[in-house]
Every structure is written in structure tokens, then in C-alpha cells.
N, C-alpha and C positions, 0 to 999 in steps of 0.2 A: 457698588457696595458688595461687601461679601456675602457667604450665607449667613442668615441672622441668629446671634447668639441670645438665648434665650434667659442668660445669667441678666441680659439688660432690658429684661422686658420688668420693669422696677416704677417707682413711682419715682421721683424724684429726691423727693423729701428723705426716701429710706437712704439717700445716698448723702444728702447732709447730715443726718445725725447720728448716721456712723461714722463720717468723717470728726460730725463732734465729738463720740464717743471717747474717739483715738486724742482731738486735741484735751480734752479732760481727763485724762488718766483710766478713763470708763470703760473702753473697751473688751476688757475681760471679766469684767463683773456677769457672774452667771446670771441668769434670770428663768422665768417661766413663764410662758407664753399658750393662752390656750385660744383656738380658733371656735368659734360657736356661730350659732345662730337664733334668730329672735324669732323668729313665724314662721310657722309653715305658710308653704305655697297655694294660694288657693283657698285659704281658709279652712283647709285640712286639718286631719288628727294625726299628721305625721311626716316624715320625709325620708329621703333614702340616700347615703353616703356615698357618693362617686366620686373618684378620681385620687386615690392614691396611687396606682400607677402609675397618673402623670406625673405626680410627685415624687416620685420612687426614681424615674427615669429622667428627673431634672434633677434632682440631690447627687445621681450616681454621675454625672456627667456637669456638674457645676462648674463654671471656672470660667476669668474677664481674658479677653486675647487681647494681644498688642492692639486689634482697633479698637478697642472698647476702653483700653489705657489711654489713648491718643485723644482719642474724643472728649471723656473726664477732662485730661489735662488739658485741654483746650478753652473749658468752662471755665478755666480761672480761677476756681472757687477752693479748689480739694489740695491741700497739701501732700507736698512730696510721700512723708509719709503712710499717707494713707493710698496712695496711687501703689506703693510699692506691698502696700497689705493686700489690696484687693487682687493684685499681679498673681500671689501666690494664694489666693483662697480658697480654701477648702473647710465646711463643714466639718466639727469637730465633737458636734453635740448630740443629745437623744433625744429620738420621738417618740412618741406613744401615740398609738391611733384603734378605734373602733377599727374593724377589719370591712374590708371595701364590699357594698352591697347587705349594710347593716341598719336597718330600721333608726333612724332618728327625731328626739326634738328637743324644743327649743331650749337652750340655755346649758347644755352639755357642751363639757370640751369634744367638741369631737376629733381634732388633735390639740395634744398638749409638745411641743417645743421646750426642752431645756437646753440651754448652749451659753457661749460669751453675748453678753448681748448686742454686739456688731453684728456677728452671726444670725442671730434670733432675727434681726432688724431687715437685714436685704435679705427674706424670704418671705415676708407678707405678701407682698402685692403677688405673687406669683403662686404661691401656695392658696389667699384667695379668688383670684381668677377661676381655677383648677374648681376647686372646690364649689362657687357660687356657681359655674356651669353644670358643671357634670351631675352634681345634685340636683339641680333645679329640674334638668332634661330626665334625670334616671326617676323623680318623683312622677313627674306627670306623664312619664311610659306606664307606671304600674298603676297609676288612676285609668288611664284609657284600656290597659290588658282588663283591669278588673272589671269593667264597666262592659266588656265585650263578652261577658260571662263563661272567658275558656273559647271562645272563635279564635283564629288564626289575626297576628297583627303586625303590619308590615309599614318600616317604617321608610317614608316616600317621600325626605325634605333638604334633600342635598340644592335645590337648586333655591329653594327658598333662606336656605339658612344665614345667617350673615357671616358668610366668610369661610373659611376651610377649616379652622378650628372646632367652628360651634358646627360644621357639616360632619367633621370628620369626628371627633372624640362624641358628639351627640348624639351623632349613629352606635356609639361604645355605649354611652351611657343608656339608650335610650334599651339599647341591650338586655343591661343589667337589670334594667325596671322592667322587663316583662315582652317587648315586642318579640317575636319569631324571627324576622329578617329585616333587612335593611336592602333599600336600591342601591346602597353608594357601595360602587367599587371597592374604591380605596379604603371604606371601613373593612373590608373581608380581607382585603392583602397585607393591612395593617395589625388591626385588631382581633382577625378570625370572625368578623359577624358575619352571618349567614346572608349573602348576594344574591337577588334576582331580580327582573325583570323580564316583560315580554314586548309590548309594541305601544305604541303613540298615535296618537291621531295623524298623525304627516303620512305612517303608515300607510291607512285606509285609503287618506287623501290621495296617494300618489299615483295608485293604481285606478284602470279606467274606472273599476263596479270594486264595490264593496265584497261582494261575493269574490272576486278575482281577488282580492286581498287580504282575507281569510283563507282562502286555498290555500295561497302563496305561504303564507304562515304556517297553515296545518303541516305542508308539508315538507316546510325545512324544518321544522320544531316541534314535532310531531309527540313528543315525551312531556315537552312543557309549552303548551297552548293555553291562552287568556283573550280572549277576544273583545274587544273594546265596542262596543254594541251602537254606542251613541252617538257617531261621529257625523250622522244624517239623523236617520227616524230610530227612535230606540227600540222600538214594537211593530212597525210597518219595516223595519229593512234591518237591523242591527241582529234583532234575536233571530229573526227568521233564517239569515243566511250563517250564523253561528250553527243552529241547528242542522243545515243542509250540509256543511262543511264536516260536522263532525260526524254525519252519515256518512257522505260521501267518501273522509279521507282516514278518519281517527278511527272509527268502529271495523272498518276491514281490515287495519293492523291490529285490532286484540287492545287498542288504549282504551282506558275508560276512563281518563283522569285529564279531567279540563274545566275551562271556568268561562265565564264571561263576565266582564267590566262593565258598571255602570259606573259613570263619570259625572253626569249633573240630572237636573231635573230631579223629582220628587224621589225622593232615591226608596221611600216605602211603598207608594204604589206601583212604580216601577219595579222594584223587585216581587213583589207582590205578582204583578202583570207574567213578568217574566219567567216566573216561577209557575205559572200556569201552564204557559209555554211549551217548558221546556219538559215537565211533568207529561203534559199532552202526549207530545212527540217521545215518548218513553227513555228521557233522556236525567231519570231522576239523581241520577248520580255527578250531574253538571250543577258545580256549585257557582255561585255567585259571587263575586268582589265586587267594594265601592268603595268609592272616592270621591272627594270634595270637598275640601277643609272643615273635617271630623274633627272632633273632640270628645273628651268621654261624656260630654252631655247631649251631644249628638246623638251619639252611640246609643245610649243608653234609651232615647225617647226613639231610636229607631228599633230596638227591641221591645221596647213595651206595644212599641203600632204593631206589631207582630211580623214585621216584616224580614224575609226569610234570609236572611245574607249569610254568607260562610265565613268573608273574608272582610277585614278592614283595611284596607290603604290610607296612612295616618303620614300627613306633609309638614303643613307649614305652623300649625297649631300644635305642634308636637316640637320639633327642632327647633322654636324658638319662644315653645312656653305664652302663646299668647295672651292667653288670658292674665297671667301673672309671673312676668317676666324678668323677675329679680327676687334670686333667693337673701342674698342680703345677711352671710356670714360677716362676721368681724374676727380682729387680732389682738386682743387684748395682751396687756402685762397683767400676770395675777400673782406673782412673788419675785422677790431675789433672794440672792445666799449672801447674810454677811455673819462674819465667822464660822464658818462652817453650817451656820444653820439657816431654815428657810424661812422666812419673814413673808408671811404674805401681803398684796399690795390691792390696794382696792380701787375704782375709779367709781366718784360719786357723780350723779346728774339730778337736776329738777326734773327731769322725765326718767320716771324710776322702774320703769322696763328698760334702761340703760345704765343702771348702775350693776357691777358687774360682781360677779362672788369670783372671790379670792382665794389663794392657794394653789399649793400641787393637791390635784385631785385626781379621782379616777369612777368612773359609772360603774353600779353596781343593776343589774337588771333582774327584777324580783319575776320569778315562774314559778305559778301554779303545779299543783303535780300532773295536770296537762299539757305541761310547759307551754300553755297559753304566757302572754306579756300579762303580768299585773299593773307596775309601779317603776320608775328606775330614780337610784337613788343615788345623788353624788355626794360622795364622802373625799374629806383627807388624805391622804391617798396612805399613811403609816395607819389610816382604821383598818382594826378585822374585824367580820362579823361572824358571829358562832350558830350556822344555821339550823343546830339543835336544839338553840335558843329561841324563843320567839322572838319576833321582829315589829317593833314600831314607830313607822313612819306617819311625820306631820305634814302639813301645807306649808310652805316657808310664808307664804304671806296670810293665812289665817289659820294658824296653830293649834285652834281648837281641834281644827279638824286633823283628826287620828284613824288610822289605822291597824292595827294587828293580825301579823301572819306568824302560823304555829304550825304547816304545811307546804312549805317551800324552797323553792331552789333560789339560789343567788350567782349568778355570772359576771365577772369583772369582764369588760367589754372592751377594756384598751388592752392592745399588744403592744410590745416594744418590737421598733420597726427599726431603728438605729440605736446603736450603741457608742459611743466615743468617736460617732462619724464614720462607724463603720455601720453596714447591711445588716442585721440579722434577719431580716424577716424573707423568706420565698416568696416571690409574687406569685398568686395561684392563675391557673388559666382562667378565661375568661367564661367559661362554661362551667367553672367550679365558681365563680364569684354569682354569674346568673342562680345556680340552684342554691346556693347560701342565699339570695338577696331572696326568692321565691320559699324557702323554709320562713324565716323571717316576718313576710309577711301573712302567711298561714297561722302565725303563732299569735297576730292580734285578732283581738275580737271582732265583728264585722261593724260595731257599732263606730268604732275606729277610724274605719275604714270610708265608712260611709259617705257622699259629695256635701249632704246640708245637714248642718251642726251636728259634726260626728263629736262624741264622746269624748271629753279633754282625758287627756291619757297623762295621769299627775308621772312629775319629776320632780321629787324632795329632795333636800340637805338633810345629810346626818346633822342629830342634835352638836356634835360639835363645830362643823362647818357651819353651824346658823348660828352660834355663839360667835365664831370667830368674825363671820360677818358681821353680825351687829355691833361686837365690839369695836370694831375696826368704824365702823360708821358714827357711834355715840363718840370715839377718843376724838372724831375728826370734824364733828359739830360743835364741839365743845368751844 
């Protein structure tokens, strides 16, 4: 097989109803498409946008190769036709998206798709992947940074992750949500995230004494030493011979910049323990790492026990979201154009956290003169608002409840990222998406932010997008 084209990493189904699109005359009917989501992760008050650069860099590179023609036509299903559409395809339409590393919740477009709708259609499965990953990982990065109250946090789960995707773009994402570095290679030669590591237990193991294997270390990596303490006794043998080594080999070259690892066992008394230690032996400047499938509630009960650590090493609770491991975007249709104009489209359910609001829209994100987050409000996307005017928004589902702002800022939160299928948008580096995603969340309040029942952070409909909805639902009950 060849190398794998990523135009066919699709669901199947998007492949018959664009083929039926075509045999129904439908295939060029515009349409609009908004991707969203229903929950935050975790039970949180919020989430974080990741991965339009993989989308960026699948849009820019789209296209089926002769084996992906071969294959289709071998399914017996797809008409000549349509074998000869998808031969020459190319994206034709506009996106609109929040900018990557942007504060989200639930029930916003967080891209909106306008195109033919064959087009619109084989880019779900692929544009959700993207998205339900790299969110889900970039969210619970910035729960675990926050929870380490500003310590150093290193992300340790390439070997756990399933697969080289959720190793490789998670280590990206995990990025953007807050971690310092990443152990994976291939995320720093790829992505630019910040690589390192130092030794393993095989290490310690291989050599006769402990102490010889700490030398060994000290003095090939003499700049960047981390000593893994626990590989035998973590207080009778580990710290001690850390100690010895960094007298012995780091302090006569002038270094003062080293750590030691704890890997299992009570990881607050131990640090605790250790921390006496190393204080003792006037080595106050030797910070601490640990490890052992951390989370930020870990974390966090390992700082209120007071215990001293510098460093978080974050594995497999991180790279694969354990506690809550599906973000759980969707693709909805939410208008098309007939005669020139936009009709928007609704989709009703008995479970009415799935019934879906309708139209081209756009977020508008309401900021305090603190430029704290208040409110974000999705409107029509032809609404202005005149923010010299006072502003007030409702609850879409309990109306009474009002608000009014006579001191505020308003932000429209979608850029246009394609144009007629072509690029407009710069992808920014990856260290400009990090400090945008880290503004962002400075800008919520901490109640927000918080692990148990943070603060619901309202997302209202302009009074005309809640007309259109309900009307659209009363004409369709009727």
C-alpha cells in the first residue's frame, strides 16, 4: 500500500451522499455547516480550541489519487460520475473559525463551513477527528497547568497514547493548553514543542551501584541532570547518592541546576522526606520532579499536603484524557441558499440539548472594561451591535432571565480562514497560539475555572436568532 492519503480517512456514509448529492441534481446547493459542541470535559466551565492547523494543512493539501479512485470504483456503489468529481476535488468554499487556542463552550459554532454541499459533506469526519482530539487534550493541559499553581509541566505520554496521532498532535495540543514541554521527539521536530528528557530506570538498573549510575549521568549531561531516585530505596539509596554525585561532580563545575525524580511511592512524603534531605546537605537549590499517573486532582491534593515539588511529569492521564475521554463535537446543517437567500435549517430531537440553532451565525464575546469574559452571544451573523448602546441579553431557555451591559466591549470571534477555497488566514506559530490560548484564560474569572461546580459561563441567542429558532420549531410541530 501506499503512503496513506488522508482525503480518505472519511466515514463512509459521507461518501454515499455525496455521491447522491450528484445523482439528485444537489450537488451544488450551497449550504452551511456549523461544528460545535455539547459539554465540556470534565464537568468544567469551559474548553479550549485546538487544531485548526491540522485543518489548515488538510484543506491545503486535499485531493483522492488514482488508488483511492480504484478502490471507490471497486465498491460498485459510486457512479462514473461521481468517481470523475472526486478525481478532480478541490475545496471551493469559506470557513469561518474562532482563532486556534481560543476559550470555548458549548453550543457555539466553533467553525462554520459554507460551500456546495458535496464539498461541506466529505469534510466532517475529518475536520471532527481534528477538532474532538486536539480539544479534548488542549482542555485538560490547562486544567492540569492550572492546578500546578504556575510549577513547571512536562508532558510524559507518547508511549501511552493510542497511536501516533493522539502521541504526536497531543503533545501539540497539550502545548497550547499550558504544559512547558513534551518528551516526544517528534512533537519538537514537527510542531516546535519544547523536548526533553534524561534517564529511566534500565539506566540505574544497568550499571553495578546506583551511585556509578549517577556519576555516569552527572558527567556526560552535566548541564541537564535529573536523577531518578527510586529505582531501589528512595531515602536509604536514591537521594543520598544524588546528593553525593552532585557534590562530587556538578558543584566543582560551577552547575547549580539539577533535580531529582520521584517515580512512585507516597509521592508527598517522599517529597517531603526529600526535601529535608537535600536542604540538609545545603543543596537548597535541587528541585524536585514527579511522576505517576498525575492529574490535576492529583496535583492539586499534592499541594494542599504541602508537599514541596518543582516539577510535574504528566503521562498517560493527560495524552488520553482519562478521566473524560471524548469531547464530543458534532456537524450539523444549519441553513442553505435558495435564491440567493439564506433559509436557515433546523434539526429537531426528543432530547433537547440536541436540537440544534439554526443559521449563519457568528459569536460575539461580551468583555468587561477589565476585559474579564462576561457572556458570549451568538447572533445572525447580518446583526450589528452598537456598543454605545446598552446591551441586553437573555437565557435562551429561561428568558426571564436578563441581563444588561452599559460598559462593555464586544469581540466577534470568527475569522474568515478561507475564501472561495482559497487561504486567507496566516497560520501563526505555535508559540503565538500558546500565549493567545494563556491571555484567554487569564481573561475568565477563577470561579470558571474552578474543578467542582465552576460557575456556568451563559451563551445566549440574540433576540432575533431565538425568534428564528422558535419559529422554525412552532412552523415544524404544527
Amino acid at each position: 500500500m501506499n503512503k496513506i492519503n488522508l482525503a480518505m480517512l472519511i466515514d463512509f456514509y459521507e461518501l454515499t451522499m455525496a455521491n447522491g448529492y450528484l445523482e439528485a441534481g444537489m450537488a451544488n446547493e450551497i449550504v452551511y455547516f456549523d461544528l460545535f459542541y455539547r459539554r465540556n470535559p470534565d464537568n468544567g466551565g469551559y474548553a479550549i480550541f485546538a487544531g485548526l492547523e491540522s485543518i489548515i494543512d488538510y484543506l491545503d493539501d486535499l485531493k483522492f489519487n488514482e488508488e483511492d479512485i480504484e478502490y471507490l470504483k471497486n465498491k460498485d456503489i459510486f457512479s462514473d460520475e461521481f468517481l470523475k468529481y472526486i478525481q478532480n476535488f478541490k475545496f471551493s468554499g469559506d470557513i469561518y473559525s474562532f482563532k486556534e487556542g481560543s476559550i470555548i463552550f458549548p453550543n457555539e459554532p466553533i467553525l462554520t463551513i459554507k460551500a456546495p454541499v458535496i464539498e461541506a459533506q466529505l469534510l466532517e469526519t475529518y475536520f471532527l477527528q481534528v477538532v474532538n482530539h486536539q480539544s479534548l487534550i488542549a482542555t485538560k493541559a490547562s486544567r492540569i497547568k492550572y492546578a500546578s499553581q504556575g510549577k513547571i509541566v512536562l508532558e510524559m505520554g507518547a508511549r501511552r497514547a493510542h497511536g501516533l496521532t493522539s502521541s504526536l498532535d497531543g503533545a501539540r495540543a497539550a502545548y497550547i493548553g499550558g504544559v512547558d514541554a513534551s518528551s516526544n521527539v517528534l512533537a519538537d521536530q514537527v510542531y516546535q514543542v519544547p523536548a526533553g528528557g534524561t534517564m529511566a530506570h534500565s539506566w540505574v538498573q544497568l550499571f553495578d551501584t546506583e551511585y556509578e549510575a549517577f556519576k555516569a549521568y552527572a558527567n556526560t549531561y552535566p548541564n541537564n541532570t535529573t536523577f531518578l531516585v527510586d529505582t531501589y530505596d528512595t531515602l536509604k539509596s536514591g537521594v543520598q547518592n544524588a546528593i553525593k554525585v552532585i557534590k562530587e561532580v556538578l558543584i566543582p563545575k560551577g552547575i547549580d541546576n539539577y533535580s531529582i525524580r520521584l517515580d512512585s511511592g507516597d509521592l508527598t512524603y517522599l517529597a517531603k522526606e526529600s526535601r529535608k534531605m537535600l536542604d540538609d546537605a545545603g543543596l537548597n537549590n535541587c528541585t524536585i520532579t514527579v511522576s505517576n499517573s498525575l492529574d490535576e486532582r492529583i496535583i492539586k491534593d499534592l499541594l494542599i499536603q504541602g508537599a514541596p515539588i518543582d516539577i510535574f511529569g504528566v503521562g498517560e492521564r493527560l495524552i488520553t484524557a482519562k478521566s473524560d475521554p471524548v469531547f464530543g463535537s458534532v456537524y450539523k446543517l444549519v441553513a442553505v441558499t435558495k435564491n440567493n437567500k439564506i433559509v436557515p435549517k433546523i434539526k429537531i430531537s426528543e432530547n433537547t440539548d440536541k436540537i440544534t440553532t439554526p443559521g449563519f451565525k457568528k459569536v460575539y464575546r461580551i468583555l468587561d472594561k477589565n476585559n474579564h469574559f462576561e457572556a458570549d452571544l451568538i447572533a445572525l451573523n447580518e446583526e450589528v451591535f452598537d456598543i454605545n448602546e446598552p446591551l441586553t441579553i437573555f437565557d435562551p431557555d429561561n428568558i426571564w432571565k436578563k441581563k444588561t451591559y452599559t460598559d462593555y466591549k464586544l469581540v466577534n470571534m470568527h475569522e474568515q480562514v478561507y475564501e472561495n477555497g482559497k487561504r486567507i488566514y496566516k497560520k501563526p506559530k505555535i508559540d503565538t497560539i500558546k500565549k493567545y490560548c494563556q491571555k484567554q484564560l487569564n481573561s475568565l474569572w477563577p470561579e470558571v475555572r474552578r474543578f467542582d461546580n465552576p460557575h456556568i459561563y451563559y451563551v445566549d441567542l440574540s433576540k432575533k436568532l431565538w425568534d428564528t429558532k422558535n419559529n422554525l420549531i412552532n412552523d415544524l410541530k404544527k
